[in-house]
ZAMARGU-4260 file (C-alpha; in steps of 0.2 Angstrom, whole numbers, plus 5000, padded with zeros to 4 digits):
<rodrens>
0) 4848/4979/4934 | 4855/4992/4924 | 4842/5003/4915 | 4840/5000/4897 | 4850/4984/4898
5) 4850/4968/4906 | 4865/4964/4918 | 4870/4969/4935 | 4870/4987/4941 | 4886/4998/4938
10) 4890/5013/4944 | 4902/5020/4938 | 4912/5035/4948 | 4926/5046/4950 | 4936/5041/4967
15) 4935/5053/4980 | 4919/5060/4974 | 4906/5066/4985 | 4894/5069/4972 | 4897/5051/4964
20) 4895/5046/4984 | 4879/5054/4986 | 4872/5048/4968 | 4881/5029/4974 | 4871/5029/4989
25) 4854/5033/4980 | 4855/5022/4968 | 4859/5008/4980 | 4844/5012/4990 | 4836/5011/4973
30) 4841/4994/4965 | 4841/4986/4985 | 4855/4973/4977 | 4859/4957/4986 | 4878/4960/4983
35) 4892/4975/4984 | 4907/4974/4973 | 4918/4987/4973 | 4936/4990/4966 | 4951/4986/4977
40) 4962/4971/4983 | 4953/4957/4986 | 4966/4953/5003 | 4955/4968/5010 | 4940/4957/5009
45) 4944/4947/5027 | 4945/4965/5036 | 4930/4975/5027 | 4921/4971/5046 | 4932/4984/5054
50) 4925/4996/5044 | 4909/4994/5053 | 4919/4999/5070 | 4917/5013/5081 | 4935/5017/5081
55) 4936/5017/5062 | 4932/5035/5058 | 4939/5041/5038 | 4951/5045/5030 | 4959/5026/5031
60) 4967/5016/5017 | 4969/4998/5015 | 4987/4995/5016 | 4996/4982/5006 | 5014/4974/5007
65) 5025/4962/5001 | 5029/4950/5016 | 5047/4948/5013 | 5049/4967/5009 | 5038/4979/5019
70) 5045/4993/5009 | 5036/4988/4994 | 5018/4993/4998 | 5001/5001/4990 | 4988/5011/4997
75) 4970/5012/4994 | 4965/5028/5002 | 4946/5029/5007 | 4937/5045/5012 | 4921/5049/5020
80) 4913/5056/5004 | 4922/5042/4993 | 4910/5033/4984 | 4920/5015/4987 | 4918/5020/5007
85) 4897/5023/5004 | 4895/5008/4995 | 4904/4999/5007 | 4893/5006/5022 | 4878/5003/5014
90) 4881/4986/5013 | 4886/4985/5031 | 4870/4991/5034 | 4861/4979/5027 | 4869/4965/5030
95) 4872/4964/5012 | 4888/4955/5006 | 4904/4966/5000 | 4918/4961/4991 | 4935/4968/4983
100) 4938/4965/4964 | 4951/4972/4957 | 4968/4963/4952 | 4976/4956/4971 | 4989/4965/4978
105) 5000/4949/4976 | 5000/4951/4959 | 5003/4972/4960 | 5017/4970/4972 | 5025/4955/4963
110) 5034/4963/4948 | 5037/4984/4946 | 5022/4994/4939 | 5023/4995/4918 | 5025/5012/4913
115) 5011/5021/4908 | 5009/5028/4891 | 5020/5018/4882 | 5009/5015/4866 | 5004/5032/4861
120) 5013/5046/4873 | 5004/5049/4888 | 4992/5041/4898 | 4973/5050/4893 | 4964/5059/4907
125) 4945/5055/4905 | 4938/5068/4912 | 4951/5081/4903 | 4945/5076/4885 | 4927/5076/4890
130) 4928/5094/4900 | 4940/5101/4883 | 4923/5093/4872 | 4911/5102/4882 | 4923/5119/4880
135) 4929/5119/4898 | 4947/5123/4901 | 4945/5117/4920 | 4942/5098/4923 | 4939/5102/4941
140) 4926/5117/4937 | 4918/5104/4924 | 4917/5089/4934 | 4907/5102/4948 | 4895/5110/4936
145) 4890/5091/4926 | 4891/5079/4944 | 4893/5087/4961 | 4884/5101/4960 | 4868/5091/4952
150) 4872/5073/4958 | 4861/5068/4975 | 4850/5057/4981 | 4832/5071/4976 | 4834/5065/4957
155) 4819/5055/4950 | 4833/5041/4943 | 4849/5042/4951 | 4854/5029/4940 | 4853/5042/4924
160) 4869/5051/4928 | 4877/5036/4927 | 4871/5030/4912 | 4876/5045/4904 | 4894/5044/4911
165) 4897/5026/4905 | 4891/5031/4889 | 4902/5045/4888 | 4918/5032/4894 | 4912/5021/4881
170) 4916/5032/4867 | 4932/5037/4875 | 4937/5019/4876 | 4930/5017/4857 | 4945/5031/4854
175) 4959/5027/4863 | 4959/5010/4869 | 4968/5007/4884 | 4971/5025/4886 | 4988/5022/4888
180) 4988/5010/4904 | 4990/4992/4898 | 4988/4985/4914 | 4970/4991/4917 | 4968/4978/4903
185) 4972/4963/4914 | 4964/4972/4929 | 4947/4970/4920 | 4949/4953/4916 | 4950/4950/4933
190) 4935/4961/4940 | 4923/4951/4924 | 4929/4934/4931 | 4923/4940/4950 | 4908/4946/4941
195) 4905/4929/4934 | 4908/4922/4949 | 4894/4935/4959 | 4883/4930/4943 | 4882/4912/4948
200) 4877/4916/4966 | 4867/4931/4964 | 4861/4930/4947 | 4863/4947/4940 | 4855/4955/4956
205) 4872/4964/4963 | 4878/4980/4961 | 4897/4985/4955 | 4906/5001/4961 | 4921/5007/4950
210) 4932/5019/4942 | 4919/5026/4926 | 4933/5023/4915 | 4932/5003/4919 | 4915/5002/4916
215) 4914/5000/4897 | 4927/4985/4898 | 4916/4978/4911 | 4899/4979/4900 | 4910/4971/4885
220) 4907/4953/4879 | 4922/4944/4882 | 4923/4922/4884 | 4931/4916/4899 | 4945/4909/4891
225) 4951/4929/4884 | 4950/4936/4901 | 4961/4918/4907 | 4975/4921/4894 | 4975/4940/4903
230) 4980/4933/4918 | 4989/4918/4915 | 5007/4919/4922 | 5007/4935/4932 | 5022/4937/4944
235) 5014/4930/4964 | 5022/4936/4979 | 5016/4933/4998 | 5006/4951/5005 | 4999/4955/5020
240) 4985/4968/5022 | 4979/4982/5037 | 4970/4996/5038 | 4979/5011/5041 | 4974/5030/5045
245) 4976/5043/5030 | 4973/5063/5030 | 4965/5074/5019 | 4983/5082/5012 | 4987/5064/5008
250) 4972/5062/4995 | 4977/5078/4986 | 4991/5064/4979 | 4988/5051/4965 | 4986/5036/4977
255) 4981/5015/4975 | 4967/5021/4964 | 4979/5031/4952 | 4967/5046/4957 | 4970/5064/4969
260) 4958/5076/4971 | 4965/5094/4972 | 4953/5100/4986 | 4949/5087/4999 | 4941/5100/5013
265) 4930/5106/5001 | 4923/5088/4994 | 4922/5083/5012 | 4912/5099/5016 | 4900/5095/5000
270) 4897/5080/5005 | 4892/5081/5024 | 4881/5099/5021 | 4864/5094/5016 | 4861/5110/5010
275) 4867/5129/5010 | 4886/5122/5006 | 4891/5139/5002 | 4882/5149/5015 | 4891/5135/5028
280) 4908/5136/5019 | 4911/5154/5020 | 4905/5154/5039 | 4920/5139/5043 | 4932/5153/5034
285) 4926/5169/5045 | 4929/5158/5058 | 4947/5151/5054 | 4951/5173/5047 | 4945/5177/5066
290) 4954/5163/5077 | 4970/5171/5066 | 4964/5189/5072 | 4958/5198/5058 | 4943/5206/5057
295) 4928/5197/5050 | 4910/5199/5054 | 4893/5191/5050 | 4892/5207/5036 | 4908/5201/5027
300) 4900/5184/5027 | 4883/5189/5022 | 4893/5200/5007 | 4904/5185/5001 | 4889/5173/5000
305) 4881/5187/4988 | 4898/5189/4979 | 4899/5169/4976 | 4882/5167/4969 | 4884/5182/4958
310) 4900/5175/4950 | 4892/5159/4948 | 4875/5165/4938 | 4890/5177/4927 | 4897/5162/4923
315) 4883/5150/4919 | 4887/5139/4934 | 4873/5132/4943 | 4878/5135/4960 | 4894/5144/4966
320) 4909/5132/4965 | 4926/5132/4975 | 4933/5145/4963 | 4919/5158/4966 | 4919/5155/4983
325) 4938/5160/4985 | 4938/5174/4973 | 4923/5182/4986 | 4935/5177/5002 | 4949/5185/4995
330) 4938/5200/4990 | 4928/5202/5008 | 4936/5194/5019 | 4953/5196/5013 | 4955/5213/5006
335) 4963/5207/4993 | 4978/5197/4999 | 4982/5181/4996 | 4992/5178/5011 | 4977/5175/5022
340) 4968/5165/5005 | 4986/5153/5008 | 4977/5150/5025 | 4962/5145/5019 | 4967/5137/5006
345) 4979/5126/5017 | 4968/5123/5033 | 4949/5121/5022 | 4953/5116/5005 | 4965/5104/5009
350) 4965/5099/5028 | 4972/5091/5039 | 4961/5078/5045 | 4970/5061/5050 | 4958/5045/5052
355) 4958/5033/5065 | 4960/5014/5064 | 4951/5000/5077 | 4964/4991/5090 | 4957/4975/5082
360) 4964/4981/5063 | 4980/4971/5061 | 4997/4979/5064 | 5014/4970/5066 | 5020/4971/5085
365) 5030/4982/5083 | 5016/4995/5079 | 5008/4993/5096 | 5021/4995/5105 | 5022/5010/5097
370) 5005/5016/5098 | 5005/5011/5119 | 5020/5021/5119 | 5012/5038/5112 | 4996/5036/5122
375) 5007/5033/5139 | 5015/5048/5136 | 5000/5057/5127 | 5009/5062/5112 | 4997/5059/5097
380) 4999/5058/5080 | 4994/5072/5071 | 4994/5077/5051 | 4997/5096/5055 | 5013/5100/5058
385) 5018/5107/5075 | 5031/5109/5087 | 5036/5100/5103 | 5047/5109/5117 | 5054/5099/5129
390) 5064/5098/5143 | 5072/5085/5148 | 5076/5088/5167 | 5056/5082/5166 | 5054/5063/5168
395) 5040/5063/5153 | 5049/5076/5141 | 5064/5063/5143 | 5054/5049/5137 | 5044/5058/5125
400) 5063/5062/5116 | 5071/5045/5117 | 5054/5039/5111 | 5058/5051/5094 | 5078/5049/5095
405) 5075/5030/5094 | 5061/5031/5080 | 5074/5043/5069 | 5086/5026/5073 | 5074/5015/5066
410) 5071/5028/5052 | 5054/5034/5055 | 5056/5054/5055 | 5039/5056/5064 | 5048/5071/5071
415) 5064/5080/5066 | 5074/5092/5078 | 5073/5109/5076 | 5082/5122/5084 | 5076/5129/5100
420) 5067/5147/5103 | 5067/5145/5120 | 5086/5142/5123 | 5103/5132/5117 | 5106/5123/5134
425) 5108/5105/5135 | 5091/5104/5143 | 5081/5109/5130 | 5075/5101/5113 | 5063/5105/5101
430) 5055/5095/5088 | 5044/5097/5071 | 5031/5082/5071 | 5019/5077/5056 | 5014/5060/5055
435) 5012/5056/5038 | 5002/5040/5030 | 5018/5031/5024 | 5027/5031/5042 | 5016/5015/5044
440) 5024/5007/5032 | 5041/5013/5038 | 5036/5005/5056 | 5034/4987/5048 | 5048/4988/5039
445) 5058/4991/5057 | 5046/4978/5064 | 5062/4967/5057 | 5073/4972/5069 | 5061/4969/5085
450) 5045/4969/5094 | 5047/4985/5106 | 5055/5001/5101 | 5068/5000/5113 | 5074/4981/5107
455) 5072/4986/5089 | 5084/5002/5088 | 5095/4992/5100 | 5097/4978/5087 | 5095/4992/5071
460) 5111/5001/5079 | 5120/4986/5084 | 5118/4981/5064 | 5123/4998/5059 | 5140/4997/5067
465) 5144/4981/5062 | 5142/4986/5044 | 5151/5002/5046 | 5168/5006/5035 | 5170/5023/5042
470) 5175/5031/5057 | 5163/5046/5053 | 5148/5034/5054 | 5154/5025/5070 | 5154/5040/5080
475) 5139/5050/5072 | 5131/5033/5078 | 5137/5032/5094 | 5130/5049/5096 | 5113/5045/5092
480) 5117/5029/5104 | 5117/5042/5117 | 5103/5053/5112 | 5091/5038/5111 | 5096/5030/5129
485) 5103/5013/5120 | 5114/5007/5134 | 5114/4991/5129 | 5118/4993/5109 | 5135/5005/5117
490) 5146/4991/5118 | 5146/4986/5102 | 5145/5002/5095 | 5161/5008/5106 | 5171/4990/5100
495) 5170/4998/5084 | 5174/5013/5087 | 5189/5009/5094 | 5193/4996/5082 | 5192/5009/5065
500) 5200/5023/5075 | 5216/5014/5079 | 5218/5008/5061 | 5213/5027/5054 | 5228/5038/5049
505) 5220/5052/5042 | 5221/5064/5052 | 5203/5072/5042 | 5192/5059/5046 | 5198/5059/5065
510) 5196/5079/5065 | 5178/5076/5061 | 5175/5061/5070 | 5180/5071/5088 | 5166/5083/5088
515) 5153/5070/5088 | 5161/5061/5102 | 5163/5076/5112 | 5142/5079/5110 | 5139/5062/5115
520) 5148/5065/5131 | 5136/5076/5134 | 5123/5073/5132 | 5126/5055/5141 | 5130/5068/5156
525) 5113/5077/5152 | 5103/5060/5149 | 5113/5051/5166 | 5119/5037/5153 | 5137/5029/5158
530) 5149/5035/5145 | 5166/5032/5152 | 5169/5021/5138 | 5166/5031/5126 | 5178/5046/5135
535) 5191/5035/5134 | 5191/5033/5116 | 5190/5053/5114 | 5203/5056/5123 | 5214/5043/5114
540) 5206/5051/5097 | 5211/5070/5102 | 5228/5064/5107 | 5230/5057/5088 | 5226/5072/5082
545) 5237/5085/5093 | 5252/5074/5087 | 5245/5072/5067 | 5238/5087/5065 | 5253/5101/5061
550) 5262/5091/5049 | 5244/5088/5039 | 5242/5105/5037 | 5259/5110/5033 | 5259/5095/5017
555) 5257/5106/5003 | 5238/5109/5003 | 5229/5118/4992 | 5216/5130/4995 | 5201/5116/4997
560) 5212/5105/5009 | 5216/5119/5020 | 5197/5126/5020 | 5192/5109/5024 | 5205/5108/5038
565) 5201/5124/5044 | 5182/5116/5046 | 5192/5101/5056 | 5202/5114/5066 | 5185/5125/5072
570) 5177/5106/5077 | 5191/5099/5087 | 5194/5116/5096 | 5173/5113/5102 | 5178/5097/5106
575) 5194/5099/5117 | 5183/5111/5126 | 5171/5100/5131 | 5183/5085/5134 | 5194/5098/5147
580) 5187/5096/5161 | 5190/5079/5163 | 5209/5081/5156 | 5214/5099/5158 | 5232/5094/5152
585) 5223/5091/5134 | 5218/5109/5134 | 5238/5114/5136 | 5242/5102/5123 | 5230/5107/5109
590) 5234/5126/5113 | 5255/5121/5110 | 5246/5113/5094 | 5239/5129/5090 | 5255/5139/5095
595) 5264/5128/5081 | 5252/5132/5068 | 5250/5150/5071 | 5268/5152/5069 | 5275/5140/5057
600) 5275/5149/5037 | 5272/5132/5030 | 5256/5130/5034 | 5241/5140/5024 | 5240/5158/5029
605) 5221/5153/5032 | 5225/5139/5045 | 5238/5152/5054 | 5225/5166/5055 | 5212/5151/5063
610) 5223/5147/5075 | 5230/5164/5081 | 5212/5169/5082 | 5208/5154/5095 | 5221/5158/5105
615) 5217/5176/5107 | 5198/5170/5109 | 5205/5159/5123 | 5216/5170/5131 | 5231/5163/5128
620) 5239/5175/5115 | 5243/5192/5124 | 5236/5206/5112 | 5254/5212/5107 | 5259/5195/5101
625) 5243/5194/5089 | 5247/5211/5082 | 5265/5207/5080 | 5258/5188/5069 | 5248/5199/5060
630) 5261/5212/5054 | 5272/5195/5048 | 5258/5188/5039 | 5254/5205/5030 | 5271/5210/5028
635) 5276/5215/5009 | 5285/5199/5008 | 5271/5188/5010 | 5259/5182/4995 | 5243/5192/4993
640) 5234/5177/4993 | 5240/5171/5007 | 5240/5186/5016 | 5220/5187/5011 | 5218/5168/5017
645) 5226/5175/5034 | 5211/5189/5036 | 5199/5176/5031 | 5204/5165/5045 | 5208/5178/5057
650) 5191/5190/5055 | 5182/5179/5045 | 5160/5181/5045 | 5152/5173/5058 | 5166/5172/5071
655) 5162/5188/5079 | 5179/5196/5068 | 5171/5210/5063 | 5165/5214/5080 | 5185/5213/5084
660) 5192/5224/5070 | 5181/5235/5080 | 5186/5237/5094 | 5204/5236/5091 | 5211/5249/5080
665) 5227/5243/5079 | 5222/5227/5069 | 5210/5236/5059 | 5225/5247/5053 | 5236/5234/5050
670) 5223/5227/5038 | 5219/5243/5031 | 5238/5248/5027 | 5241/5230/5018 | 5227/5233/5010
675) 5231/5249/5003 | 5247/5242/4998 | 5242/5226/4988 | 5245/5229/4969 | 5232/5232/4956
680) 5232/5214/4950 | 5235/5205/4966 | 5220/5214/4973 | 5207/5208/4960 | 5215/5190/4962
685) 5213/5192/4981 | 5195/5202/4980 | 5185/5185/4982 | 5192/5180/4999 | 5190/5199/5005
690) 5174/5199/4998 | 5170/5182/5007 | 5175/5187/5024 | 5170/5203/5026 | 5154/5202/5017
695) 5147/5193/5030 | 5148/5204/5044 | 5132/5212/5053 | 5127/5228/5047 | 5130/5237/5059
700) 5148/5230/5061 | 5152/5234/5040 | 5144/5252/5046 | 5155/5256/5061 | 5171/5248/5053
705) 5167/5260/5036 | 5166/5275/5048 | 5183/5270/5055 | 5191/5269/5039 | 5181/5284/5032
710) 5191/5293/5048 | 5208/5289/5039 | 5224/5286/5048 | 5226/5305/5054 | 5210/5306/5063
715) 5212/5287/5072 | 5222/5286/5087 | 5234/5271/5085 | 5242/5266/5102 | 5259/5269/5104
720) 5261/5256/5116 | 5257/5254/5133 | 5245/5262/5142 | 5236/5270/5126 | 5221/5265/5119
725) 5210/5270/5103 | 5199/5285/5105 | 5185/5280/5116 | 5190/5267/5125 | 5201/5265/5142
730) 5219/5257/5140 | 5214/5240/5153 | 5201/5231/5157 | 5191/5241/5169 | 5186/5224/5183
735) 5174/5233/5192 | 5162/5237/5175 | 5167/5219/5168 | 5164/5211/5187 | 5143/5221/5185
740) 5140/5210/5173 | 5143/5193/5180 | 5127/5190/5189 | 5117/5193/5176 | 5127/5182/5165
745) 5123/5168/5179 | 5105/5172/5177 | 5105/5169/5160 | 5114/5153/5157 | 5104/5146/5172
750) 5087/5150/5164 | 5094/5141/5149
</rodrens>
């Protein structure tokens, strides 16, 4: 049936090509072929039928695993205006038998992919050597001038362009062999066996649709007994196969074909615009530029369309391509910028159109849980990316965030939390969802672990903890327990627990370890989950830690050790606060621990300035008693490095200790006159730390302490002791101005 030769019909196309689709359709409807084949795994054969359902709608790819070992998988993505997906649908049509064959999966997924290019450097690209012969520096550009702007169902033989392809393939194959891909070899010996085999039921009266670089190799005289020896003792394993949905984005990659396409939006627009393509293109943009509130109108489209087609006859194009068409947008429509073009170029040329797949596609159980789940609580999966507020005092917001904490268990990241723009109270989450292609496979590798998402994070956790060696991942795992509503997976999780941090001495690990358990408290308070279990161990944790934690710190650490325990002293000072209100004697305990450090001169002058600084936060170090620490720790006897480490622990960025050296003059001058009084070589060695903690104040903070200084010591008003104050301020606390501001305070947490 091919022209000029006797044989079956092949067509020979470039995946994802919507001119190869239109010229694929023609020429089927041309040669009327009693049989399809088409390149792809053969296991897809049994579910080509749901590709004639309603609920399929492309992009979709046929998904292949290995049985044993979900995570090793391939995908053959399949778009509207891929050639593979009209063939495939004309057949359909027609009641005209299709089949797959290509090399079975269970051979692919048996033994890791060869390396491409090993014989001569890197693998050719076809369609890069023939644009660079035809004196195009753009394969893209070339590939639109020769096939999609010319290719359709009007030419007189719409087998021609194919010819000419194949014959161009050919003496690219007579050049460089394999092209550097060894393995399309063995895959052709396979498609020429399924050829014979269509041959003797079809006599040469079928058609084959594949990759143009195949088709020379297919046309090639070969025995039976060559393309066995190909394919004798190739690696088998077990496979199972489904249809999954796919997005435009995700065929902008190198996919089961080997092939991407840069511009998926725009191929998908060529293909389903039967005529004007430009004149329709240009009006989707104006309308995405004007739904994002700029100003296009019917003149800027009308002036674009002129621009495009200009361009294009300059150029010797035949039609105005995508370039052209985005050099007019960013010229009318844009005024030049590229920040709307980024838009368009994100939202049209790409896309984010996800496919649907049929109920009756095959999925392992634990997918259709799933999928009842998201419809129940209407939270579709979408390929844009978007946030998700929620609340969870509302019943549905709840379910919709254990839903995603016990995904993220099971490790499929369909959403990731983010923070919040409406608020930091306990209430309120905020998630980031994208539901990208290869969280299917991620969902049947966790179909291991259960049928339901509930049983399966249950039993994902429960395996987690029992393989767990550190303390650090026990309770970062009895948080996420917590925050996904796994009652049941607690009690192993908390045996655990208890079991590492009785036998854990280091007082590091347990320093870090609290934090997380003090979150998990509440949020099991937040979420109404029974947590008493898990407060006992806290409290045992933070009383291991007020007894371990000062002679830690005073064992000789160096600079790293006591900045890491300085992390550790900030976490457990949270966590005490929150675990207080059901032990208030722990909060006198670790502000006794604190005491101890803040005045003991074997501990790191960063640790001492911590700790004096959460006592004064706390109110439990009177205002005279910080100065007087602080004069000690700057005093002439005392190390300018420590003394720097001190400042950095005390006032150090992010702390709100700028804010403080603000309002309290007498600090700032003590820092100011040990400043002035470090040596010229001390102060370069100390210059680093300075540099550290006061570089990242807020502007305005670095601005009002320079006027202060700038003021000098004559023109500041040091108090002299009690009942004086700095310039500006009143010596006490005024209660009647502090006491105005209360309610409003109230109004504000509560609407958090």
């Amino acid at each position: 049936m091919s022209p000029g030769a006797a044989g079956p019909l092949l067509l020979g196309v470039r995946h994802h090509g919507p001119g190869s689709a239109r010229a694929v359709r023609a020429a089927l409807d041309r040669a009327q072929p009693r049989a399809v084949l088409i390149e792809g795994p053969p296991e897809g054969d049994a579910l080509l039928a749901l590709a004639a359902e309603p609920g399929m709608r492309p992009p979709v790819a046929l998904l292949a695993h290995a049985a044993d070992d979900p995570g090793r998988a391939a995908f053959w993505p399949l778009a509207g205006f891929s050639p593979e997906w009209v063939a495939i649908r004309w057949a359909q049509a027609r009641d005209v038998p299709v089949r797959f064959i290509d090399l079975p999966a269970a051979h692919t997924l048996a033994a890791p992919e060869e390396e491409e290019g090993d014989a001569g450097g890197l693998p050719v690209d076809p369609l890069a050597v023939l644009a660079e012969t035809a004196g195009y520096e753009d394969p893209e550009r070339w590939w639109e001038d020769v096939v999609e702007h010319r290719a359709g169902g009007g030419a007189a033989d719409p087998s021609a362009a194919f010819e000419a392809l194949a014959e161009a393939m050919g003496a690219l194959r007579e050049t460089y062999g394999d092209g550097g891909r060894p393995r399309d070899l063995v895959r052709e010996a396979h498609m020429r066996q399924r050829m014979r085999a269509a041959r003797r039921e079809f006599g040469d009266d079928y058609a084959v649709v594949c990759g143009a670089w195949h088709v020379p190799a297919l046309r090639a005289r070969t025995t039976v007994a060559a393309d066995r020896a190909l394919l004798a003792g190739l690696p088998r394993t077990k496979v199972e196969t489904t249809w999954v949905p796919w997005t435009h984005r995700r065929l902008a990659r190198a996919g089961g074909y080997g092939a991407g396409i840069t511009s998926p939006g725009w191929y998908a627009h060529l293909f389903a615009s039967r005529d004007r393509p430009v004149e329709r293109w240009l009006t989707k943009v104006a309308g995405l530029l004007r739904e994002e509130d700029r100003q296009v109108s019917p003149a800027h489209v009308i002036e674009a369309v002129r621009l495009a087609e200009t361009l294009a006859a300059v150029r010797g194009r035949p039609v105005a391509g995508l370039g052209e068409t985005l050099e007019a947008v960013r010229a009318v429509m844009c005024d030049g910028s590229d920040v709307p073009l980024a838009l368009v170029e994100d939202r049209l040329v790409v896309g984010d159109v996800l496919g649907e797949v049929p109920d009756a596609a095959p999925a392992v159980p634990l997918q259709r849980d799933l999928t009842r789940r998201q419809r129940s609580l209407r939270l579709k999966a979408e390929a844009r990316q978007r946030e998700l507020e929620l609340d969870l005092r509302k019943e549905s917001d709840a379910a919709k965030s254990l839903l995603l904490h016990r995904l993220r268990m099971l490790g499929i990241d369909w959403g990731v939390p983010t923070a919040s723009r409406g608020g930091t109270g306990t209430f309120r989450e905020t998630w980031r969802l994208c539901w990208e292609p290869e969280l299917s496979v991620r969902v049947a590798e966790a179909g291991i672990w259960g049928t339901t998402v509930p049983a399966a994070a249950t039993a994902k956790a429960e395996a987690d903890a029992a393989g767990a060696t550190e303390l650090g991942e026990v309770t970062a795992l009895a948080e996420r327990c917590l925050l996904a509503g796994l009652s049941e997976a607690l009690p192993a999780v908390l045996r655990v627990l208890a079991d590492l941090a009785a036998l854990d001495t280091d007082v590091a690990r347990l320093a870090k370890a609290l934090p997380a358990l003090a979150r998990s408290l509440r949020y099991g308070d937040v979420r109404g989950t029974d947590s008493a279990a898990l407060g006992t161990v806290a409290a045992g944790l933070a009383e291991r830690i007020c007894v371990a934690l000062p002679p830690a710190c005073a064992a000789g650490l160096d600079a790293d050790g006591a900045a890491e325990l300085r992390g550790h002293l900030d976490g457990v000072h949270g966590a005490v606060a929150l675990l207080a209100d059901a032990d208030e004697g722990l909060r006198e305990r670790w502000s006794a621990v604190l005491r101890t450090l803040a005045g003991r001169e074997t501990v790191p002058g960063l640790i001492r300035g911590r700790s004096v600084r959460l006592l004064l936060d706390d109110g439990r170090l009177p205002a005279g008693e910080t100065a007087r620490l602080m004069g000690l720790a700057l005093s002439p006897a005392a190390s300018p490095a420590d003394a720097a480490g001190w400042i950095e622990g005390f006032a150090g960025g992010g702390s709100g200790g700028g804010t403080l050296l603000v309002h309290d003059e007498r600090l700032l001058g003590l820092i100011d006159a040990w400043l002035t009084a470090v040596p010229e070589r001390a102060f370069i060695d100390v210059l680093p730390l300075l540099r550290r903690t006061f570089g990242a104040y807020e502007p305005g903070v670095k601005r009002s302490l320079g006027e202060l200084v700038r003021r000098g010591p004559g023109a500041r008003r040091r108090p002299a002791g009690p009942g004086t104050a700095p310039e500006g301020f009143a010596p006490d606390l005024d209660p009647a101005r502090a006491d105005a501001v209360t309610e409003v305070v109230r109004l504000l947490l509560t609407a958090a």
